[in-house]
C-alpha positions in Angstrom: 13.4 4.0 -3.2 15.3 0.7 -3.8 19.1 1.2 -3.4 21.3 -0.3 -5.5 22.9 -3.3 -3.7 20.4 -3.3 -1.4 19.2 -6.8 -0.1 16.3 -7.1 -1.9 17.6 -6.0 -5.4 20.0 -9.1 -5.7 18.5 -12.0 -2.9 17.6 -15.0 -4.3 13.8 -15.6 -4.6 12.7 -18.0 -1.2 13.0 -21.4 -1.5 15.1 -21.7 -4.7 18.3 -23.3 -5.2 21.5 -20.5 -5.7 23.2 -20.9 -8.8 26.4 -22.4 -9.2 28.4 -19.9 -10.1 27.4 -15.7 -9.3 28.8 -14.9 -13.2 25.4 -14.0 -14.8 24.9 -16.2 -18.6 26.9 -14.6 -21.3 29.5 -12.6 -18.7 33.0 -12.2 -19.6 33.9 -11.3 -16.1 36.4 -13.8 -16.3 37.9 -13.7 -19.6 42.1 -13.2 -19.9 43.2 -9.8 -19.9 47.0 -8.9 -20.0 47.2 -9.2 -16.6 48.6 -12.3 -15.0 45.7 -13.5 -13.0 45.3 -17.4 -12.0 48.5 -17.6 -10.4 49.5 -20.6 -8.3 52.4 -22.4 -7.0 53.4 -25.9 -6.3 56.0 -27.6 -4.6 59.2 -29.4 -6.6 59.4 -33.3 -6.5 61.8 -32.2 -3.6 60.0 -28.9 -2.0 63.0 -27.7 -0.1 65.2 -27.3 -3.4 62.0 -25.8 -5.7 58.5 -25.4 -6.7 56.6 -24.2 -10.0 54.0 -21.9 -11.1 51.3 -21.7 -13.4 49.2 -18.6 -14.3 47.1 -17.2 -17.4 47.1 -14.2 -19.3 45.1 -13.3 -22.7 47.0 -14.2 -25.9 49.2 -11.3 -26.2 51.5 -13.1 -23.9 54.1 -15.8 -24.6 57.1 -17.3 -23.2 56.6 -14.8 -20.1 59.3 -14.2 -17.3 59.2 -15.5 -13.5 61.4 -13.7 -11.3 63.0 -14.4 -8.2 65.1 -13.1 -5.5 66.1 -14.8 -1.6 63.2 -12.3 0.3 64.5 -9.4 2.0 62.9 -6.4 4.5 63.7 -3.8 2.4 61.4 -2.9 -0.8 64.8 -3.1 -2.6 64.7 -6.6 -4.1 68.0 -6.4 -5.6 68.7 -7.8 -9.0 66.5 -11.1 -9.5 66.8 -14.1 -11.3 64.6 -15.1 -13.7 63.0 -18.1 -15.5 61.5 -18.3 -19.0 57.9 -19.9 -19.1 56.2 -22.7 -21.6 53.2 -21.2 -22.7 50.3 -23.1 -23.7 47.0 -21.7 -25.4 43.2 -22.6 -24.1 40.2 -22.3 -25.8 37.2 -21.4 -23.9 33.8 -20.2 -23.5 35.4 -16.8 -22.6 38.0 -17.4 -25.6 41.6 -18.4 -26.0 44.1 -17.8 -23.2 47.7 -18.6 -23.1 48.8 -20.4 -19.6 52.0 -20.1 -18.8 54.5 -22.7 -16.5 58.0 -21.5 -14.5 59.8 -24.4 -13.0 62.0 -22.6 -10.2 64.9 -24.9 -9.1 67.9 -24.9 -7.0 66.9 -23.5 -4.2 67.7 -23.7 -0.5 65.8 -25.0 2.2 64.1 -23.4 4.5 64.0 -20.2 2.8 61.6 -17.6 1.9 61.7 -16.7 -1.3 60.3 -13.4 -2.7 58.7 -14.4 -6.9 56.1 -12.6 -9.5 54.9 -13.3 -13.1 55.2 -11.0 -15.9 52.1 -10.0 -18.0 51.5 -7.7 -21.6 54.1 -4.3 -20.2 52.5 -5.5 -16.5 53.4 -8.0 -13.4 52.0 -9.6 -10.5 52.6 -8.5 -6.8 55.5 -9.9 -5.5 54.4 -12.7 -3.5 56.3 -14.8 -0.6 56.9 -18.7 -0.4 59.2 -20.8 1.7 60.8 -23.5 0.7 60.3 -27.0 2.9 62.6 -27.5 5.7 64.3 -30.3 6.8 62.7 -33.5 7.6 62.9 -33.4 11.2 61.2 -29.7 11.3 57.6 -29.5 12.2 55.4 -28.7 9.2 51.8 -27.5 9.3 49.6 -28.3 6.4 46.0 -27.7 5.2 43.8 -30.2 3.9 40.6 -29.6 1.6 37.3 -32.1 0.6 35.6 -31.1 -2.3 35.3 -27.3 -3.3 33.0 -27.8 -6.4 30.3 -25.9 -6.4 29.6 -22.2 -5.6 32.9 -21.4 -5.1 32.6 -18.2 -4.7 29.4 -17.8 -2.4 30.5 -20.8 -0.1 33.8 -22.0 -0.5 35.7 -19.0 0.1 34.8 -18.7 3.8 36.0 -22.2 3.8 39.3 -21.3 2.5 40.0 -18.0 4.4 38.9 -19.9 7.4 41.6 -22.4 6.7 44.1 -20.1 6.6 43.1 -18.0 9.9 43.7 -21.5 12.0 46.5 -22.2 10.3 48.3 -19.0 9.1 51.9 -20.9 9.1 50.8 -23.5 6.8 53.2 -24.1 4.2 51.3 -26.7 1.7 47.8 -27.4 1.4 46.0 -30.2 -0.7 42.7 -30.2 -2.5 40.7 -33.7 -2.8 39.9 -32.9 -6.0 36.7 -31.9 -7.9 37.4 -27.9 -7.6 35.0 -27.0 -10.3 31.8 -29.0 -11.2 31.3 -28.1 -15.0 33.5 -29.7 -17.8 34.9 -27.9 -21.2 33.5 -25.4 -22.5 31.0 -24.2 -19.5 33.5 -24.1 -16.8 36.0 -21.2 -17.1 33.8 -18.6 -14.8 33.8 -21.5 -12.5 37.7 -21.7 -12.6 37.8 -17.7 -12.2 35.6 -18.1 -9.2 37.9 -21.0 -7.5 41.0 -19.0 -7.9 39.0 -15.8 -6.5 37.4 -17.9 -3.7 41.3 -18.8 -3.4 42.4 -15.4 -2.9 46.3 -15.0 -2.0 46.4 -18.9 -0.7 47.6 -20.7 -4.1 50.7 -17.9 -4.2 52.1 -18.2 -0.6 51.3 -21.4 0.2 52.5 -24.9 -1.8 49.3 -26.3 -3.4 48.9 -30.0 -4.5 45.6 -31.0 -5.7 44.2 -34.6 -6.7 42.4 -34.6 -9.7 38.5 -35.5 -9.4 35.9 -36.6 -11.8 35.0 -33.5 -12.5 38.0 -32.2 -14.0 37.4 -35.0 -16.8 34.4 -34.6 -19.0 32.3 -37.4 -21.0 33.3 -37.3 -24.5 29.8 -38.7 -26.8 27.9 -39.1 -23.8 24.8 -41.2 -23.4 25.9 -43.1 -26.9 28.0 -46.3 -27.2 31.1 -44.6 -28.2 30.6 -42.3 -24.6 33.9 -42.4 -22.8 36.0 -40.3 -20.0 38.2 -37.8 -21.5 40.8 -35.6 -19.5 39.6 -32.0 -19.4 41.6 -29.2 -21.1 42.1 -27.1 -18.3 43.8 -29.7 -16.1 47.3 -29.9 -17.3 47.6 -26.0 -17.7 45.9 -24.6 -14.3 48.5 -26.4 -12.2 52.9 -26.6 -12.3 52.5 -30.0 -10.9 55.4 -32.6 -10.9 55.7 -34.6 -13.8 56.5 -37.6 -12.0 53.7 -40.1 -12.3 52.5 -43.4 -14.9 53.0 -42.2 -18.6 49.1 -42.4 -19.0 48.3 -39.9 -16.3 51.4 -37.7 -16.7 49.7 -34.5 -15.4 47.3 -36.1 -12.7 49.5 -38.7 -11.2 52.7 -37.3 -9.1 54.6 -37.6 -5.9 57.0 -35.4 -3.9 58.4 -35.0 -0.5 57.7 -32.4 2.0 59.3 -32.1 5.3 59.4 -35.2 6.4 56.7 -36.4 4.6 56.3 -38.3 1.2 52.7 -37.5 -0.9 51.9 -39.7 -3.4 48.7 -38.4 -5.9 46.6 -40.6 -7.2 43.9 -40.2 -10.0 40.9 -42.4 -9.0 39.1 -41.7 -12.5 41.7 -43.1 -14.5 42.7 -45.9 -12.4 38.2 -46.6 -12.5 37.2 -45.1 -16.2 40.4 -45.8 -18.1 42.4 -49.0 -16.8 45.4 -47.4 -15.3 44.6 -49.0 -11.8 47.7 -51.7 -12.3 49.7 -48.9 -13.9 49.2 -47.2 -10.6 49.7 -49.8 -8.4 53.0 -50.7 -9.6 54.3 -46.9 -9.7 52.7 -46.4 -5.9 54.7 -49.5 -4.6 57.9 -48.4 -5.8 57.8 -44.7 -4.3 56.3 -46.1 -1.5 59.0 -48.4 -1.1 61.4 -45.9 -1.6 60.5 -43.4 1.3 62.8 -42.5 3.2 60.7 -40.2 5.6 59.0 -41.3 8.8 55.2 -40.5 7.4 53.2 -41.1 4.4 50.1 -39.5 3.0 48.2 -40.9 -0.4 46.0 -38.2 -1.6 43.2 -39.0 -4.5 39.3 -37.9 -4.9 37.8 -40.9 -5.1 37.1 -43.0 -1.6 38.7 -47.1 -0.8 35.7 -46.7 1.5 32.7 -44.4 0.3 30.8 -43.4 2.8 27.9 -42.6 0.3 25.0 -45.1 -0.3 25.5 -47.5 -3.8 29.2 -46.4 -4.2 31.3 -49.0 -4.5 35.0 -48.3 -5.9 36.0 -51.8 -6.2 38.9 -51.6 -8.4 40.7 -49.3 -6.3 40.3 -51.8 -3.5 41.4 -54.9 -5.4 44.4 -52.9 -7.0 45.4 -50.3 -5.2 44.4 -50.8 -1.4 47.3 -53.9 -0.5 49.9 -51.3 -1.9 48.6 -49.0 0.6 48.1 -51.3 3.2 51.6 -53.0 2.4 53.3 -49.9 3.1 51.5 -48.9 6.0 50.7 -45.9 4.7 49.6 -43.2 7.5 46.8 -41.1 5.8 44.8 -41.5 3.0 42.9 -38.3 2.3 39.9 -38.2 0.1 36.9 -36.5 -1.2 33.8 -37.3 -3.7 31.4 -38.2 -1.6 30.4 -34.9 0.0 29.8 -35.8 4.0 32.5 -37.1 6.5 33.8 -40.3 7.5 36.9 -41.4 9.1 38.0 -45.5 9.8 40.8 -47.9 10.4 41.7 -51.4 10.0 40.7 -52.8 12.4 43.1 -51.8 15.9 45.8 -51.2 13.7 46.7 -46.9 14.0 47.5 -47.1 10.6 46.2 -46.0 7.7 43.7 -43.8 8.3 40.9 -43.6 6.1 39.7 -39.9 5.5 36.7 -38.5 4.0 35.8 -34.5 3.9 34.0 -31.6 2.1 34.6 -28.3 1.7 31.7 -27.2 -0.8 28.2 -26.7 -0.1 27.0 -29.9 -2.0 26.2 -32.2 0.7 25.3 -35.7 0.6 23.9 -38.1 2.7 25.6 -41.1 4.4 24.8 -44.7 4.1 23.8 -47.4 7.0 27.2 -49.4 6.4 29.3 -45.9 7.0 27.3 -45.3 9.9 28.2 -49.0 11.1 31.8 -48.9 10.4 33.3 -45.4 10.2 33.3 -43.1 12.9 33.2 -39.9 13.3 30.2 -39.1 10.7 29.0 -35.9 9.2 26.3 -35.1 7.2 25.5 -31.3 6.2 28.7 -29.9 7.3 32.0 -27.4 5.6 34.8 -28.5 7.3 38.6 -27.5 6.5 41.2 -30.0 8.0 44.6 -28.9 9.9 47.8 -31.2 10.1 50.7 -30.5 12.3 53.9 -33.2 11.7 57.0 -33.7 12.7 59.5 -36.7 13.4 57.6 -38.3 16.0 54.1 -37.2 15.9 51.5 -36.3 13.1 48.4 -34.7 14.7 45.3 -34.3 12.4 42.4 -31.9 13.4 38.9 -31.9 11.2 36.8 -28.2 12.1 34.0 -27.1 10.7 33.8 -23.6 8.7 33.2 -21.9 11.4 36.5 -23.5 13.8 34.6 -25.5 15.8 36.7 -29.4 16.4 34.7 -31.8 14.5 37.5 -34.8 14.7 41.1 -35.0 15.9 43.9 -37.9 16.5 47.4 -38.3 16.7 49.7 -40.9 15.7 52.8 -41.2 17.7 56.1 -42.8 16.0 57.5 -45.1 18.8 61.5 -46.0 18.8 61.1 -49.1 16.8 59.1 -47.4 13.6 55.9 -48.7 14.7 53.3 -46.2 15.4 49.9 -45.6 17.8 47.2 -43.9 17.7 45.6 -41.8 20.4 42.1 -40.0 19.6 42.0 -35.8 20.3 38.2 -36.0 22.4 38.6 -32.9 24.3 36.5 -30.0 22.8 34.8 -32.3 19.9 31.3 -31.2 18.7 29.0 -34.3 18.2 28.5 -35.7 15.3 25.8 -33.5 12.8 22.9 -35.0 10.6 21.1 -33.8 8.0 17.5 -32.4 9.0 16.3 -32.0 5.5 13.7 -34.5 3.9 15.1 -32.9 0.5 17.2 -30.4 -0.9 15.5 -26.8 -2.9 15.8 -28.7 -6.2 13.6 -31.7 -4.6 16.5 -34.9 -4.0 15.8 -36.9 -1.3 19.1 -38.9 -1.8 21.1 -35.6 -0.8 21.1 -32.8 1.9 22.0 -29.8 -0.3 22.7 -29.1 -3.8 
């Protein structure tokens, strides 16, 4: 008798490719309820005075409440304070849903903060989030490739893993490309990111770049085909709304401990001639960073590590204002395998590539040549510990193992070196595969 659940009664048939999402065609798994569900936070322009949240709930909910209350030991909360949300409909494949944004300020530093969203007659769990601490505390962060595809099936383990070696991270970063579908087949996909997610976008800080995938091509394959932002962009996440008037929602900046993170969106600056807009905006919060350390965060790569990629805008426009600056890490997705370089002997900037997701690529001869390490058919999740005088970085595969590791020491007079973390590294991992289930020889797994 065949059990139901059993192995056999939901396996995939041998030697075909998984699907991209587990939500069979036509299920409304994911569809609003009154419930708040899709609920993340992310950090103020200034992270130790405030942060934001964004959820969803069906349309029988507007202008919601977000309250909050300095977290105590007792279930007691006391009385808390409360913030009135902008609501915003959707429509979808699974049908229109309001999303709802709570900007939380005036807060103090260093403090845990106890917050939940109201529903239809319903709220969330109370959930916990500390503010960022001064700027010479140590701060732990987590760092994320590309999630994209099968979020639920092979991203989550990802995630949770993430968490379990860093389980004091206060802020976390995405690469960007989260989903892989674009509006009007992607919704399920967004259900399964947030469940793949779990309790990670509520008690820790995230800040995403925006990928390629996240936009959508409006009249494609005709002449008027062009790049259009997707709808579910500006509503999934309470981001600062700090960045070039033409990419409002997906350009932004904000400090963290220490630490100033500047968000750039590589699709506009390459599809839509923002690059000079960019530039100029990146130079002037560059150039006004007080902090010792600097991070640029966007999806796509200054150096791809994929073969026929070639982002050369972003390295005409964009690249001297990072070099200029001396910025310290530049973290970055897109092209699904791993690749880390320099310039030359300088320690700084770093040049980062990762994955997260299960679509793998493969790399090219010129990465090979001039990046190192490489990684080909590999999850990794990446760890960063900082403080004042040192900013250590740690790359690990899903399953913890060290994959890459350096750390860049900040000597007395500003300038900084860099010392490479050997002890414990795996070697570097290729792709065995002639060609993935679906029959590409150009990647390692779909």
């Amino acid at each position: 008798m065949l059990l139901l659940g059993s192995a056999s009664s939901w396996a995939k048939p041998e030697g075909k490719a998984e699907p991209n999402t587990q939500v069979p065609a036509g299920d409304r798994h994911y569809a609003a309820t009154g419930f708040p569900d899709r609920i993340v936070a992310s950090p103020a322009q200034d992270a130790s005075r405030g942060f934001a949240v964004a959820w969803r709930t069906d349309t029988g909910v507007s202008t919601p409440l977000l309250e909050w209350v300095v977290a105590g030991d007792s279930p007691d909360v006391g009385t808390p304070r409360r913030v009135t949300a902008v609501t915003t409909a959707l429509d979808t494949e699974l049908g229109t849903s309001h999303h709802h944004r709570a900007d939380v300020a005036g807060l103090a530093p260093d403090t845990l903060y106890l917050w939940r969203v109201q529903g239809n007659g319903t709220w969330s769990a109370w959930n916990q989030l500390r503010t960022a601490g001064r700027a010479d505390q140590p701060l732990t962060l987590l760092y994320f490739g590309d999630t994209q595809n099968k979020n639920l099936s092979h991203v989550s383990r990802v995630l949770r893993a993430g968490i379990k070696a860093a389980p004091d991270a206060r802020l976390t970063l995405f690469a960007g490309d989260l989903v892989s579908g674009g509006d009007g087949v992607d919704d399920s996909e967004w259900g399964e990111w947030f469940a793949a997610a779990g309790w990670l976008p509520q008690e820790t800080a995230v800040a995403p770049a925006i990928g390629n995938h996240e936009y959508f091509e409006e009249f494609e394959d005709t002449p008027q085909e062009r790049r259009v932002l997707g709808r579910h962009w500006p509503v999934t996440f309470a981001l600062p709304r700090n960045g070039i008037d033409a990419a409002d929602t997906s350009t932004y900046w904000f400090d963290y401990q220490g630490v100033r993170i500047a968000v750039l969106d590589g699709t506009s600056a390459l599809d839509l001639g923002t690059a000079q807009a960019q530039a100029a905006w990146l130079d002037k919060v560059l150039a006004d960073n007080p902090h010792p350390w600097s991070i640029v965060l966007l999806h796509q790569p200054f150096y791809s590590p994929r073969e026929g990629r070639e982002n050369a805008e972003l390295r005409d426009v964009l690249l001297p204002v990072v070099r200029r600056h001396q910025v310290d890490l530049v973290l970055q997705g897109h092209d699904h395998t791993y690749g880390r370089r320099g310039e030359g002997q300088a320690a700084t900037p770093q040049y980062i590539v990762t994955v997260a997701g299960p679509k793998q690529y493969r790399l090219s001869d010129e990465a090979r040549a001039t990046m190192a390490p490489v990684g080909e058919d590999t999850q990794l999740y990446q760890v960063l510990t900082i403080d004042p005088r040192h900013l250590r970085y740690a790359a690990r595969t899903v399953t913890g193992r060290l994959y890459d590791g350096f750390e860049l020491d900040r000597e007395a007079d500003g300038s900084k070196r860099k010392t490479e973390l050997t002890e414990g590294r795996i070697a570097p991992r290729d792709c065995t595969r002639t060609q993935t289930l679906k029959g590409r020889a150009d990647r390692c797994w779909e």
